[in-house]
C-alpha positions in Angstrom: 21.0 52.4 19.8 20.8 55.8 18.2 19.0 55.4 14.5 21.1 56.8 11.9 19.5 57.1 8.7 21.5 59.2 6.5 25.1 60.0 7.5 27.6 63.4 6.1 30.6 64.7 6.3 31.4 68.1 6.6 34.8 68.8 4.3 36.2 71.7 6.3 38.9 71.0 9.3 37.6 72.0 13.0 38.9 72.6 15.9 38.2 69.6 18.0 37.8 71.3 21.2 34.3 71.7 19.8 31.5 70.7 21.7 28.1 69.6 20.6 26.8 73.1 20.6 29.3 74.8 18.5 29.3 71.8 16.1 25.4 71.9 16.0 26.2 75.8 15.1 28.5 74.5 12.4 26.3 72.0 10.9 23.3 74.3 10.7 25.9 76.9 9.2 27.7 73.8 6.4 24.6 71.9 6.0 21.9 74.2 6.5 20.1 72.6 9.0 20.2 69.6 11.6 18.2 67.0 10.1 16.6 65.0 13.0 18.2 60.7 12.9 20.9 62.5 10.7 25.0 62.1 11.3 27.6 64.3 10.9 31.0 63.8 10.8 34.0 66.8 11.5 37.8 66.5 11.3 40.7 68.0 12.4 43.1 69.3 10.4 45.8 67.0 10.4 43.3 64.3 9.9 44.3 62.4 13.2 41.0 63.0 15.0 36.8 62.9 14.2 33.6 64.2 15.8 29.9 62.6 15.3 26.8 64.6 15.8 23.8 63.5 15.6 20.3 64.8 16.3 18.3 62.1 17.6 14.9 63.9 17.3 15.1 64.8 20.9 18.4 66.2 21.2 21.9 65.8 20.3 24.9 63.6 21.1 28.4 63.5 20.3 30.9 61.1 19.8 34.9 61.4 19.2 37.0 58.9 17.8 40.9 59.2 17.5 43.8 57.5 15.4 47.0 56.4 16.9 49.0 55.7 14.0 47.6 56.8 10.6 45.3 59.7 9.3 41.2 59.1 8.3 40.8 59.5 4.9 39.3 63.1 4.2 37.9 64.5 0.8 38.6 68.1 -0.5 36.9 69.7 -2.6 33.3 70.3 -1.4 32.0 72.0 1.7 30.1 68.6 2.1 29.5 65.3 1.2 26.9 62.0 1.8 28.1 58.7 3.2 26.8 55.0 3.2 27.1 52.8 6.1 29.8 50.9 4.2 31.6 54.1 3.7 31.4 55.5 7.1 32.3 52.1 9.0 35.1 51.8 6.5 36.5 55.5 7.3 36.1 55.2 11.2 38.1 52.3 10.7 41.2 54.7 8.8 40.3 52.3 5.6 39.8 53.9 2.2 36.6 54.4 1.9 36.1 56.4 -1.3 37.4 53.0 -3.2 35.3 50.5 -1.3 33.2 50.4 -4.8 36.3 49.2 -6.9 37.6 47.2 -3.9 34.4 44.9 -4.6 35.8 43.7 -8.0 38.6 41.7 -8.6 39.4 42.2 -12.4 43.4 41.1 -12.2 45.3 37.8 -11.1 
């Protein structure tokens, strides 16, 4: 498995004919740099579609992921933003995971 140990999400829509090199460019250009056992995550604009790229410390690999039905749940605001495991297997799921921290508590029944 690819170790993952901090995990971001780049705000901005891109176009999802991106490959890993042009989304490398773009993290280096949102983030700064490319942050070796570091994710980051892209969207399209309409939400429907996500990207993964992640510098293993030896190179870079790229995963897609697509929704059917539904849109992922996307900030604005930001040019960036950090993610916890919780938070990123919740969005990849199309769940919302910005509430996953009030979601823990019931408080009315």
């Amino acid at each position: 498995m690819i170790r993952i140990d901090a995990m971001w999400l780049a705000v901005e829509p891109v176009d999802m004919r991106a490959g890993a090199d042009r989304l490398l460019a773009r993290v280096v250009q949102v983030f700064g740099s490319a942050k070796s056992h570091h994710g980051y995550l892209f969207a399209n604009g309409r939400g429907t579609r996500i990207k993964l790229v992640v510098h293993d410390g030896f190179g870079v690999w790229c995963a897609a992921r697509r929704l059917n039905q539904g849109r992922f749940v996307w900030p604005s605001g930001s040019t960036q933003a950090a993610l916890s495991r919780a938070q990123f297997d919740a969005l990849v799921l199309g769940l919302p995971w910005q509430r996953l921290e009030h979601m823990q508590l019931i408080t009315h029944v």
